[in-house]
C-alpha positions, 0 to 999 in steps of 0.5 A, a space after each residue: 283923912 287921918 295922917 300921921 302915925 300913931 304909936 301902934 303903928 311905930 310899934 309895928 314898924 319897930 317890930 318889923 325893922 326887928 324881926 328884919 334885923 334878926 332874921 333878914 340882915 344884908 349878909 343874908 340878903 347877899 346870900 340869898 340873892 345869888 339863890 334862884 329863889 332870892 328868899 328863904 321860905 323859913 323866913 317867909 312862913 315866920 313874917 306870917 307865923 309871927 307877924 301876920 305881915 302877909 295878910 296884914 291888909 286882908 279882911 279877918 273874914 278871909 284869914 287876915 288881920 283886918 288893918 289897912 293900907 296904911 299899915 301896910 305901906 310901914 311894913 312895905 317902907 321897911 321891907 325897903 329898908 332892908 331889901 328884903 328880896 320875898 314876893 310880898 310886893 307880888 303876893 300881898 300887895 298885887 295878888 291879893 289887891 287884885 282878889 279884893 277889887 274883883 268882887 268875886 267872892 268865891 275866888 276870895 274865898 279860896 285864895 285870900 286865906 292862902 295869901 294871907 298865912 303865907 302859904 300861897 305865894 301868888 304874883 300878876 302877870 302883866 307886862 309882855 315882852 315889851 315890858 309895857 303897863 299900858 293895857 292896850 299892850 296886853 296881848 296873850 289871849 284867854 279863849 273860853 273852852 265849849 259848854 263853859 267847861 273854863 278857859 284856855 290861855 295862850 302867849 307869853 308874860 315878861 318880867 313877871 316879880 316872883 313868877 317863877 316861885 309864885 304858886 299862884 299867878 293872876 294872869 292879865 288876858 285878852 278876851 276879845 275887847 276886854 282885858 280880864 283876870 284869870 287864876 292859873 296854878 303853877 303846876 298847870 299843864 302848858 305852863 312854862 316858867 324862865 327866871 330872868 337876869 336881872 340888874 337888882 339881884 335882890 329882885 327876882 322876875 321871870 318869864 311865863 310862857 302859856 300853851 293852851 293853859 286852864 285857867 279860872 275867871 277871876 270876876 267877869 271880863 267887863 270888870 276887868 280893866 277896873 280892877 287892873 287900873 285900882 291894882 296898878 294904883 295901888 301898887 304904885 304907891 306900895 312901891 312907893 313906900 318900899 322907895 321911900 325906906 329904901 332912900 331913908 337908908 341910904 341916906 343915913 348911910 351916907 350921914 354915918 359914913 360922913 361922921 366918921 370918915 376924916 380927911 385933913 383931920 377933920 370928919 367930911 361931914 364937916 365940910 360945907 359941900 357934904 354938909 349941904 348935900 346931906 341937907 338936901 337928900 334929907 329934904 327930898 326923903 322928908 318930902 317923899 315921906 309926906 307924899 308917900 303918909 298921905 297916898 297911903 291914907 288916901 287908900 285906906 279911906 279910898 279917897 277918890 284922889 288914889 289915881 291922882 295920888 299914885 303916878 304923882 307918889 311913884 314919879 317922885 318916888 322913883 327920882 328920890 329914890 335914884 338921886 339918894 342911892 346915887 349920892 350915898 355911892 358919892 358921898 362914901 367915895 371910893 369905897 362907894 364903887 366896890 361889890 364888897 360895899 352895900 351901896 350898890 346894893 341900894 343903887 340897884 334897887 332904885 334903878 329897878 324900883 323906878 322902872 317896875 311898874 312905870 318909870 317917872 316919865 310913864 307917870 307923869 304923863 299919866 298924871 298929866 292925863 288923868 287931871 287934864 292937862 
């Protein structure tokens, strides 16, 4: 297994942090996060146009770059970093994973090459109203129309990232007692789609709701709970790496505040108490770096260690991630606490980042599982 990074990829992790600065800075992040959409579709179109960041993990032969997660999880750590608020985590992580671990070649074929240039926006739909990733949990039922003229889906998807602007949703079904994927346009008839309040406003999510709406088999039933189980692992340390950026950022942060912030004529940083607390957020977001580099290359050789690696990724994750965004919030006092500062901003996405697709606790005890304990 190859850990560590190259200089091709600190080159595209500097063109990345480059093109975010330029083109998505957190004033603009501000903007756009009180838009229903949260992002701007120029910009969008530029990351593939300029970057190939959408497809950056998909095949060449279906419109991709060809790299592969490990890559991908730079571009994910940096999009973190800036909060970006575009449906890459829905469209080129979750979407186009679940195309590629179906097997269902027609169907990569005819949405990859979308995903890939960014001109198809497509999302999962997984969680319920419960808001559960169990797959036991999973109740909208897919029934399979006479003489194979397709299928019809009926219920309701909660919490979907990006369902409402995604023109493509992958719909997680019931067919009997298998768990299936199914495609279903955005415009299909029956389909009805509710942008939902959320606490991280940087991050949108909405309701679907489906009245006998067609759909298209993606693979075939008895596959289905597979593909979904590699998805959400995969996922999981994706978002990991948007966690890991995201707490390298507030960190530094709270390090600059503290150089510059005096008080009894001498900056707070210089005090033992913030000192070693820096110290210690340092250690945790180093550690989380480590664990997050060796998860990603464990997908890119798919290592048979990836499901272990995913829950133990996303838990610790989802700790670093809140501990750090809280102590940025500490450390710059006062000023930590306002609306006008970028800190909350962080702490938000942390507290949302922990609880999409599975809080610490949900993952431990997966891990728990999965190792036998």
């Amino acid at each position: 297994m190859i850990l560590g990074v190259s200089a091709e990829q600190e080159e595209l992790r500097a063109s990345v942090r480059r093109f975010l600065a330029d083109r998505a800075p957190i004033p603009v992040v501000r903007e756009l996060m009180d838009t229903t959409d949260g992002f701007d579709p120029a910009v969008w179109r530029q990351a593939g146009d300029q970057l190939g960041l959408q497809g950056i993990a998909i095949p060449e032969e279906y419109g991709g770059s060809g790299f592969s997660f490990a890559e991908q999880a730079i571009v994910l750590e940096e999009l973190g970093a800036a909060l970006y608020g575009g449906p890459y985590l829905a469209s080129a992580v979750l979407a186009a994973g679940a195309l590629l671990a179906s097997g269902d070649e027609a169907a990569r074929k005819a949405y990859l090459p979308g995903i890939a240039s960014g001109e198809t926006i497509a999302t999962v739909a997984f969680t319920e109203e419960d808001g559960s990733w169990e797959p036991d949990a999973v109740r909208l039922a897919a029934a399979e129309l006479d003489a194979g003229d397709g299928w019809r889906l009926d219920g309701r998807k909660s919490f979907v990232l990006d369902g409402h602007t995604a023109n493509l949703v992958l719909v997680v079904a019931r067919t009997g007692a298998h768990l299936a994927l199914f495609a279903v346009d955005a415009g299909a008839p029956g389909l009805t789609r509710t942008p939902l309040p959320t606490l991280d406003q940087t991050r949108k999510l909405a309701r679907l709701d489906f009245e006998s709406v067609p759909a298209v088999l993606i693979g075939t039933p008895e596959d289905g709970a597979a593909v979904l189980s590699r998805v959400l692992d995969v996922a999981a340390i994706a978002q990991g790496a948007e966690q890991l950026g995201g707490a390298q950022r507030a960190l530094d942060m709270a390090v600059e505040y503290a150089k510059v912030r005096y008080q009894f004529g001498r900056p707070i940083g210089s005090f033992q108490a913030i000192k070693h607390r820096c110290a210690d957020l340092l250690l945790e977001v180093e550690s989380l770096r480590s664990a997050v580099q060796y998860a990603a290359a464990a997908v890119a050789e798919d290592s048979a260690e990836v499901p272990v690696v995913a829950s133990l990724v996303k838990a610790y994750a989802s700790d670093v991630y809140f501990h750090v965004a809280g102590e940025n919030i500490q450390i710059h006092g006062g000023i930590g606490f306002t609306w006008e500062h970028d800190a909350h901003l962080y702490f938000k996405r942390a507290k949302a980042s922990e609880l999409f697709l599975g809080d610490a606790s949900y993952h431990r005890e997966r891990l728990a599982t999965r190792i036998g304990i």
